[in-house]
N, C-alpha and C positions, 0 to 999 in steps of 0.2 A: 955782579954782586946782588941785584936784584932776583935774581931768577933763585939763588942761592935762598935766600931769605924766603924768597915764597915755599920753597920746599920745608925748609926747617921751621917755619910758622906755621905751615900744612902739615906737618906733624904733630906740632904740639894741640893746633885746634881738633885733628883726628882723634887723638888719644883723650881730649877732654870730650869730645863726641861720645866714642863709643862707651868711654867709663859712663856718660850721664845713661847712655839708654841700656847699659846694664842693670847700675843700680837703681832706674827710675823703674827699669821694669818688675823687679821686684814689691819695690814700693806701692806700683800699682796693683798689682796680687793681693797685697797685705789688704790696700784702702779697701778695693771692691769687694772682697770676699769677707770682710769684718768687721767693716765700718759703711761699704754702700756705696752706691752711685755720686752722693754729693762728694765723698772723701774722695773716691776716685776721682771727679772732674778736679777738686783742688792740687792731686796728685799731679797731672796731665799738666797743667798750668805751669805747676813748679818746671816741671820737666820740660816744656817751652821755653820759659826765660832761661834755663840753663841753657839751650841748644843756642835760642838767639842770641842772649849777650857772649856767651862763647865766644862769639865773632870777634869781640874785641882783640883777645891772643891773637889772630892775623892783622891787628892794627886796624881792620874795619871802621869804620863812621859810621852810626846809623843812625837814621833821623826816623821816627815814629811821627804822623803827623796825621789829625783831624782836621776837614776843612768846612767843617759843618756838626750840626747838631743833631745824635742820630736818637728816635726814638725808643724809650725799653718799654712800652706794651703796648707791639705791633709785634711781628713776625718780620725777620728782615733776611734777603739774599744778596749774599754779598758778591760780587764777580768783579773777577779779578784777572790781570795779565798772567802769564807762567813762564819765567825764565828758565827758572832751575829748582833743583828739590832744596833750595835754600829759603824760596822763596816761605816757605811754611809755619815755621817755628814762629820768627817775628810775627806774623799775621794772627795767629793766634793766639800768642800771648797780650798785643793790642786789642784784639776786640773780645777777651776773655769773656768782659761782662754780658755780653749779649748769648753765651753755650754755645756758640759758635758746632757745628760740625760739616764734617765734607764729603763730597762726590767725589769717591777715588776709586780707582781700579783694583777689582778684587784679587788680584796677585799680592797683592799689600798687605793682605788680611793673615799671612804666615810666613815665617818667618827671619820676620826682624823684629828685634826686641824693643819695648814698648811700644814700638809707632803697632804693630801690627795686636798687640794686646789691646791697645786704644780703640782703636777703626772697632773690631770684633764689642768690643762694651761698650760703649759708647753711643750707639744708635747710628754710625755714619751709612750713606748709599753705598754700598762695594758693586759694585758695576762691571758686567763679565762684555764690554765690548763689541763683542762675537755674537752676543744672544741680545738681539736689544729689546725681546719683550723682557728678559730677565733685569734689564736697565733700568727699563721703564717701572717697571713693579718695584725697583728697590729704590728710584728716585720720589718715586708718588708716596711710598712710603715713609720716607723722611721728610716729606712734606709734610705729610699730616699731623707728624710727630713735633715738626716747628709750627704748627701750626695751633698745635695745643697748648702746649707749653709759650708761645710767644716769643720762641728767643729765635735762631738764626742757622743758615748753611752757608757755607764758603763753596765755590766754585769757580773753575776754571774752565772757560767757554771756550776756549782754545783748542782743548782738548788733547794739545801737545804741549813741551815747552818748546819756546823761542829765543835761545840763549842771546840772540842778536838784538832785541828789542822791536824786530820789527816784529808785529803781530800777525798771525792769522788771523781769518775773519771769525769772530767770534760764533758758532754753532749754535740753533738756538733749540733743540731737541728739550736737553736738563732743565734750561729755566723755565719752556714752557711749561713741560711735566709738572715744575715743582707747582707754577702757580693756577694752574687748573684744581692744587691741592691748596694752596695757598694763596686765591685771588687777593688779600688784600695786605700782601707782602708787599716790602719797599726794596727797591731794587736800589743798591747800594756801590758804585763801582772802588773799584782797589790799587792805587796804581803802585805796582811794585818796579823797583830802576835800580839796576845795578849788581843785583844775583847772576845776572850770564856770564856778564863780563866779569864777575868773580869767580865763575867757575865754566872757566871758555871751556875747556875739556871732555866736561860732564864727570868728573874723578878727579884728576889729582895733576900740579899742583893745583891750590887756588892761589887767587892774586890778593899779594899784601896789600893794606891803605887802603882797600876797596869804599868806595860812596854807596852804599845801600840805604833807598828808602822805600818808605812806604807810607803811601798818602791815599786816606780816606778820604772820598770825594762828598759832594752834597746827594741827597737819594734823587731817584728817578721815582715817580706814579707813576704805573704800570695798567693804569684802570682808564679801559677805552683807548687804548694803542695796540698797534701789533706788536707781538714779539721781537719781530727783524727790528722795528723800529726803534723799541727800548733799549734794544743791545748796541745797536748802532750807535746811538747818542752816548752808552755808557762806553764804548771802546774810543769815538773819538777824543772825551773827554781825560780816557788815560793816558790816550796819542798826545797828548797835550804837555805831559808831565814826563815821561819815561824819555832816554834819550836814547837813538840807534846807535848800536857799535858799526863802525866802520867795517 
């Protein structure tokens, strides 16, 4: 009966999916091309809480949670675990206030509707894997770019997802990058629990009643540490909070 349920809950939240990144992606055409860059990030936003509370149609729980006070004029880098492509929407639409943008893989940049209109407007790093001076140039880049503005990048130092919870070791190529642009960024970790085991599969179904959270931790100083070091302390800190699937 269960199994049953996750499919017919995995449909209804499908169909509320892909209607939101239809009609968001237009909406975001409308913003940016009429009205601008700020109408567009308020677009994106909307378009987030529609993905995340979504979740609720499979009976989901999500818990949004701050465990600290995070500054808004400084420049912050957020790192985070990576389950699954679930983990995202919520993440964004919580730290909205800070303009949050991301280190993603430039295959992303076409063809899916709004997520790859966003990435393209938006200023994010699209990063080609393969070429890592081409990496390196579009991470240093978005550095500088939060660095002007003062607001923030999400990133996943993992650089894979880990639907099991256990972590790989966090990579530290992108944070260095960013903060050689942004030396006096706050390193900020993300614990994301519960997106794998929501979607053991990587497709379909997902699991009904799923526990999804996400808990902002206290920041890291990253001034006068190594790199390894700062990541270190920010992944065991998430190991802390995230539970392993079996």
């Amino acid at each position: 009966m269960k199994k049953i349920l996750d499919y017919l809950l995995s449909v209804l939240y499908l169909i509320h999916f892909s209607i939101s990144l239809l009609v968001f992606h237009v909406v975001q055409v409308i913003a940016f091309n009429v009205f601008g860059p700020k109408a567009h990030r308020t677009s994106v936003e909307w378009l987030n809480f529609s993905l995340a509370f979504g979740l609720y149609l499979t009976g989901a729980r999500i818990t949004l949670q701050k465990r600290t006070t995070l500054p808004d004029n400084r420049p912050i880098i957020f790192v985070a675990n990576h389950q699954s492509s679930y983990d995202i929407a919520a993440i964004y639409w919580y730290l909205r206030k800070y303009r949050p943008r991301f280190v993603s893989k430039i295959n992303l940049a076409n063809g899916v509707p709004s997520i790859s209109y966003n990435l393209r407007k938006s200023g994010a790093a699209l990063i080609d894997r393969k070429d890592s001076k081409q990496a390196i140039t579009e991470i240093a880049r978005l550095g500088k770019l939060i660095q002007e503005e003062k607001s923030s990048v999400i990133i996943f130092p993992e650089g894979t997802r880990t639907a099991s919870g256990l972590m790989r070791p966090f990579l530290t190529g992108g944070v260095a990058t960013l903060l050689k642009r942004v030396p006096d960024a706050l390193i900020v970790p993300v614990a994301i629990d519960g997106t794998g085991a929501f979607n053991p599969r990587g497709v379909f179904p997902l699991k009904s009643f799923a526990r999804l959270s996400w808990t902002v931790l206290p920041g890291i100083e990253p001034a006068g540490r190594k790199v390894e070091e700062v990541l270190a302390e920010a992944q065991e800190e998430i190991r802390k909070i995230i539970r392993v699937s079996e």
